[in-house]
N, C-alpha and C positions, 0 to 999 in steps of 0.2 A: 842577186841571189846566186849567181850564176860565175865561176871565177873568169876575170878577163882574161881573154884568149886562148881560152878552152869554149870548145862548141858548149851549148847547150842543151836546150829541148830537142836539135835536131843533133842527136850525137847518137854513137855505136849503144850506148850505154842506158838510154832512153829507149830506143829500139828495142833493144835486151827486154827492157820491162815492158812495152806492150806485146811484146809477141809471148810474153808468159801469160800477158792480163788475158791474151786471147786464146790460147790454150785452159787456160784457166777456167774462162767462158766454158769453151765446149764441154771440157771434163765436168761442171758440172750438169750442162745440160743433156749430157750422154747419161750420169747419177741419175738426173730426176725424169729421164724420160719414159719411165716403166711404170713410178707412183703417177703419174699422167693420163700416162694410155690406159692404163688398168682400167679404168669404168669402161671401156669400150674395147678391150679384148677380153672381160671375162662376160658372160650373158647374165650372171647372177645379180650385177652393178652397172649393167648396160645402159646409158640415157639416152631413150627412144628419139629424144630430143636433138641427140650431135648424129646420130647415125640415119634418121630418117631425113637429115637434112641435105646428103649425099644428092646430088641430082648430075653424074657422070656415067658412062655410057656399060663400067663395070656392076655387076650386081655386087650388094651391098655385103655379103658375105664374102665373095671377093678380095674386097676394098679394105674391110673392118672381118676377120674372122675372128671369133669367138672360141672363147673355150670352158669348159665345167671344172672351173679349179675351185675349190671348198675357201671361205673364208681365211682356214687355216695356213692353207696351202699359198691364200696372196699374200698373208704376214711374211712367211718365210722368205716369198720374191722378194717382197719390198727390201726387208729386213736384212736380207744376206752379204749387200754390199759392207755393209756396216760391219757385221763380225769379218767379213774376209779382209777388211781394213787394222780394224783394231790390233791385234795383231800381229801387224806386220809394222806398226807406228815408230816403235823405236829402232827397228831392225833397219829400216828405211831411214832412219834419223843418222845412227850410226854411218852405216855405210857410203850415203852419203857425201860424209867428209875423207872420205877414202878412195872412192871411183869417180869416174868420170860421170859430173853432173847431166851434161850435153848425151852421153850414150844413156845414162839411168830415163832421165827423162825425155828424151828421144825414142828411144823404142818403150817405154812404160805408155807414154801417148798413144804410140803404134798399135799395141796389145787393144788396150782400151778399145780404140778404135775398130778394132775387127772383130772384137768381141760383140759390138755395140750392132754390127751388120748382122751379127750373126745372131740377135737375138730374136728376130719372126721366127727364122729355119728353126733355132732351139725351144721357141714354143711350141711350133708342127712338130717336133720329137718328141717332146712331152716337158711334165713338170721336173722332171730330175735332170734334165740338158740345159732348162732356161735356170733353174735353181744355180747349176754347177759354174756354166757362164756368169752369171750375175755375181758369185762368191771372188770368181778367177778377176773380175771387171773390177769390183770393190779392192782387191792387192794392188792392180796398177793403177787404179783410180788414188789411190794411198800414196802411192809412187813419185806418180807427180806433181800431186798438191807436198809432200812432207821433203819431197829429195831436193826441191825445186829452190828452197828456202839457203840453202850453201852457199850458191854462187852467188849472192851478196857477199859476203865475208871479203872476195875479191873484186869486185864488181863497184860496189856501191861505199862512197866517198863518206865520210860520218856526217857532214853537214848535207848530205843528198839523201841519207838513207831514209826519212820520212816518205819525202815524193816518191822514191824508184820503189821501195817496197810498198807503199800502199797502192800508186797503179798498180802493180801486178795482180797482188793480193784483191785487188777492188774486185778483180774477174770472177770471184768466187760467187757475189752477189748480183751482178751484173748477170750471169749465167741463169738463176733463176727467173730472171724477169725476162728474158731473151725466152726459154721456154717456155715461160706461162704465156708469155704473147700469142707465141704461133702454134704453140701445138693445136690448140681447135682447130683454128685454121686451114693446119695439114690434115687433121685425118677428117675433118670436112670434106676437104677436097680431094684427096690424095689419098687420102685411108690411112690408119696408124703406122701400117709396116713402115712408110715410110720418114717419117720423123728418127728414127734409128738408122735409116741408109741417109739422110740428110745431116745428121749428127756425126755420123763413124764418118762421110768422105769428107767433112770439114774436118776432123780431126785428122785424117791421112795425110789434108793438106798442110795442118799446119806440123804437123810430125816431118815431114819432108823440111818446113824452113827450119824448125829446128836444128837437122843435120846438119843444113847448110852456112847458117846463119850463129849458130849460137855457139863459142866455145867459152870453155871453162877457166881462162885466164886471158885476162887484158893483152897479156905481152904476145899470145898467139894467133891474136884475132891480125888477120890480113886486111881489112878496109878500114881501122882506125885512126887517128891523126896521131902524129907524134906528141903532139899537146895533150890530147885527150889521156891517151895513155900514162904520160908521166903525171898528169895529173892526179888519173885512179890509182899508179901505181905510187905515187908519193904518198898519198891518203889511207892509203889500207894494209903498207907495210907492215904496220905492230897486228895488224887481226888476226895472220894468219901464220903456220910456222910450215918450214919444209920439212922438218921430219915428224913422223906421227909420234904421240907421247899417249902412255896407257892413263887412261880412265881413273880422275881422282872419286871417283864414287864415293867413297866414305865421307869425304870435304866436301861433294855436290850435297850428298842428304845431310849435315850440316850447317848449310845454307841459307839462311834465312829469307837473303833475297831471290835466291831463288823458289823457295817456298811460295813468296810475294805473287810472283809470278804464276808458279802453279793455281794457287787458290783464287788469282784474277781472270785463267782460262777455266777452272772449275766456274765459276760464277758464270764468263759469255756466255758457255758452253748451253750451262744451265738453257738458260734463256734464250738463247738461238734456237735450242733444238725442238724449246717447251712450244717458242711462235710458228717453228718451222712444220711441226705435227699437228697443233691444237686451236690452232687459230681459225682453220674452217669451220673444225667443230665448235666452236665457240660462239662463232657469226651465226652459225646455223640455231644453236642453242638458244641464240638471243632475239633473234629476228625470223627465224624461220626461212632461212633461203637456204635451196636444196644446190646443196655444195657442190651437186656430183656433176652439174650442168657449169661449173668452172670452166668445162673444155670450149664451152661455146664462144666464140671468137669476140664478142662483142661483152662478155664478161672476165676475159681472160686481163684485161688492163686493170680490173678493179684488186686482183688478186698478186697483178707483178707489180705494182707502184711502190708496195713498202722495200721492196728490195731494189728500184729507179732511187731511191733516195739513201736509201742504205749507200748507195755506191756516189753517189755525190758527195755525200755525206764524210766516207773515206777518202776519197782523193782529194775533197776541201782540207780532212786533218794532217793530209801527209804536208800538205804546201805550208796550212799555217806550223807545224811542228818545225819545219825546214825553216821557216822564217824566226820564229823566237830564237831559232838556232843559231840561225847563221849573222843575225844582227844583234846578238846576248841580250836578248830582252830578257830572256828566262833561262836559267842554267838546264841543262840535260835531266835531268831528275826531278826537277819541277813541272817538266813538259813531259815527260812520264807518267808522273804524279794527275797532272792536270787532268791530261784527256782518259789517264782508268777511269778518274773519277768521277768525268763525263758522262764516258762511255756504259759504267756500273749504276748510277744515282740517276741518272737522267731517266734510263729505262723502269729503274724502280717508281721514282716520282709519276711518270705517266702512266703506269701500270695502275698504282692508286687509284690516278685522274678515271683511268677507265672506269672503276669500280665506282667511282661518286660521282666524276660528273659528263658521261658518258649518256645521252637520255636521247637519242636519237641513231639511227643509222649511219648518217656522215660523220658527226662527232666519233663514235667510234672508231670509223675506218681513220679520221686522223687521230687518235690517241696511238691505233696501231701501228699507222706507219710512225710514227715520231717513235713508238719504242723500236723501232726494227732499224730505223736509220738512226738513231743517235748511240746505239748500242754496238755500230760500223764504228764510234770515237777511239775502239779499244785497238784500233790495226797499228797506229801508234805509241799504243801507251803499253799494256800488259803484254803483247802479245807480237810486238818488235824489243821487249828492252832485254832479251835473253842476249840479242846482239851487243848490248851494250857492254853487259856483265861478263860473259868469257865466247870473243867472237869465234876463239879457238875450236871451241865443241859445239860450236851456233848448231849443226844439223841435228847431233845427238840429243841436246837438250832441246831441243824445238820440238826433237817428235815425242821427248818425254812430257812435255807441259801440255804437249797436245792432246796426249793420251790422256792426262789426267784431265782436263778441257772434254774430252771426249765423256770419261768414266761418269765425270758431272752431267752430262748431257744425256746421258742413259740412266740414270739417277732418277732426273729430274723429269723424264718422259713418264718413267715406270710409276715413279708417283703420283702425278699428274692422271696416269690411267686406273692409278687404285682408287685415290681418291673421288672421282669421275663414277667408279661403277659403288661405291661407297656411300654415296651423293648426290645421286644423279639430277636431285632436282636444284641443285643451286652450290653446284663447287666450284666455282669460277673465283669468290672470294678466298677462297682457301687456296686455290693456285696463284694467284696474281701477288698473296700477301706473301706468299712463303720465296717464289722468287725474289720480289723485293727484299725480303730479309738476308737469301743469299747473297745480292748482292751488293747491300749496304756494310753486309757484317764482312766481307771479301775484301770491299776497298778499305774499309778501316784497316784490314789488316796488312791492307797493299801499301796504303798510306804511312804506318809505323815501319815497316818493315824493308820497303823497295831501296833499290840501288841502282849503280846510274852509272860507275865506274867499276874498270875491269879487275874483278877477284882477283884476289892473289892465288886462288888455286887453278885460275885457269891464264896468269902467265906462265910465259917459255922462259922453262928451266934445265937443267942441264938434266932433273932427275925426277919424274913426279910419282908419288907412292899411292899406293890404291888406300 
């Protein structure tokens, strides 16, 4: 799989992609470590159960302070990274492919990072310091999941892009099940502040190798091989151009396949964000286990496993996508094709399952993890083929599908909440089928529609017209 006499797993370029997988990790366990701690720094949601269990020499206000912030006022915590993102999605896309990948995401990590220290002190100031933080945290938390996405274009060989982007990419779920594990744990034992100074110095550190370690083109990297190099750089010539060329906009919306694309991250989107919010409530709806006692250390594995498998699950699709590739078992567009399709039906199919034959406790937890990890199928399929299609504007377009990926995923939560207070005693069928629809009816249209080779509007031309 590997070209002879060029390094392989142990090369510059491999390197490259786990130190993003692990950046990746932190940023998002820096995101979710506030919906975490929350039952144990507000007293309103407090589980007598994580905090009485404290047996250190600090007293337990100390260790875990509290505070009297209204229902409304933790939406808006939780909620904030989110708008301070969205917004910034394309702008971050664009740019980009203009600046220095290595500085955008080097000090966006940084920010993050000290932001993330500073989130106890800005709860001690009040709710408008930890609010504003949290807004400012969600921009470079945007930053460097969206800007991060470029430096493939030169980086990453076309018969390698499966594996080097889905490692990285994998970090996003991998990050989840990393904090659900430990946070009980720590503020067990440690008290919550510190999950947020344990979080902001991993990411200091890894902001530091960053600087060090990562630049923006093969031919400037100093510790390369000469093989390796001429390797990436024989491989990715046509991807990328030296002068900038304005924005075919008219011809991107146009587009069909990139439409394709759009309505395949509207669909993940959907359904990542519906299991990523509703799925406690759900368990708890159905069995009655008090959700909020998640923090406890010995229930925290039950709650990170769908996302342990999510991530095996991706870095399996990046190696098999790399292989039909690199051996033409399957053309580029068929292996695009393939794992949307996976990645979209497979989650609908067991969402069903859940609904009919779900009739116990365990059965459920596996119906849920299989949708949460086969729904990681799409890191190859929907949600890398923008590379495919015009490698030229990969950043710009990446944070635009995103956004729409995104839009769908606030959609799909909002409704999920209408229907919920609509409903209360049995809306589970009406969530689960309406997902499934989104994303049965998305792959069809992905499946008619997608493409696999590079637009003619996003070849280098001498002249391109908006």
């Amino acid at each position: 799989m590997f070209r002879k006499g060029v390094p392989g797993f142990c090369s510059v370029r491999y390197g490259l992609s786990f130190l993003l997988h692990f950046c990746n990790v932190v940023i998002m366990a820096q995101n979710m470590s506030v919906s975490l701690t929350m039952v144990v720094m507000v007293n309103r949601t407090e589980p007598h159960s994580v905090t009485n269990l404290s047996a250190n020499q600090l007293p337990a206000h100390v260790k875990n302070p509290v505070y009297d912030w209204s229902p409304d006022i933790q939406g808006i915590i939780l909620s904030c990274t989110f708008y301070g993102s969205i917004f910034f999605q394309v702008p971050v896309g664009y740019f980009s492919g203009i600046y220095s990948i290595k500085k955008m995401v080097g000090c966006a990590m940084l920010l993050s990072s000290l932001f993330n220290l500073f989130i106890p002190l800005a709860a001690d100031l009040g709710k408008t310091a930890i609010i504003l933080c949290r807004v400012l945290q969600g921009i470079v938390q945007n930053t460097v999941a969206t800007g991060q996405h470029e430096i493939w274009v030169r980086w990453a060989p076309p018969l390698e892009r499966g594996r080097l982007t889905s490692i990285s990419t994998s970090g996003f779920v991998l990050g989840p099940f990393v904090v659900l594990l430990v946070t009980g744990l720590i503020c067990q034992s440690l008290g919550w502040p510190m999950v947020f100074y344990i979080f902001g110095i991993c990411g200091c550190v890894l902001c530091l190798l960053c600087f060090f370690l990562v630049y923006d083109d093969p031919k400037d990297h100093p510790c390369i091989s000469i093989s390796e190099k001429e390797y990436i750089t024989s491989s990715t010539i046509q991807q990328f151009s030296s002068r900038r060329q304005p924005l075919p906009i008219k011809t991107m919306l146009k587009s069909l396949p990139l439409w394709a694309i759009s309505v395949g991250n509207f669909a993940y989107y959907c359904t990542n964000k519906t299991m990523l919010l509703y799925v406690p409530m759900f368990i708890n709806s159905m069995f009655h286990v008090n959700i909020r006692e998640i923090l406890l250390p010995q229930n925290g594995w039950l709650s990170a496993l769908p996302y342990l498998f999510a991530w095996i699950f991706g870095i399996l699709a990046g190696q098999m996508s790399d292989f039909f590739q690199s051996r033409n078992i399957l053309s580029l567009l068929t292996i695009r094709k393939l794992f949307t399709s996976l990645g979209l039906l497979l989650p609908a199919l067991f969402s069903v399952c859940l609904l009919y034959l779900s009739s116990s406790f365990l059965s459920t937890i596996i119906f849920l993890i299989l949708i949460t990890a086969t729904l990681s199928l799409n890191t190859v399929g929907t949600l890398l083929n923008v590379l495919d299609i015009a490698p030229r504007y990969y950043g710009f377009l990446r944070g635009v599908t995103t956004l729409t990926g995104l839009m769908g995923g606030l959609m799909a939560s909002t409704l999920t909440g209408i229907i919920i207070n609509q409903d209360p005693d049995s809306p589970w069928f009406k969530v689960f089928m309406l997902l499934s629809a989104i994303n049965v009816g998305s792959s069809i249209f992905y499946l008619v529609f997608a493409a696999a080779e590079v637009q003619d509007w996003a070849r280098d031309r001498e002249q391109t017209r908006l």
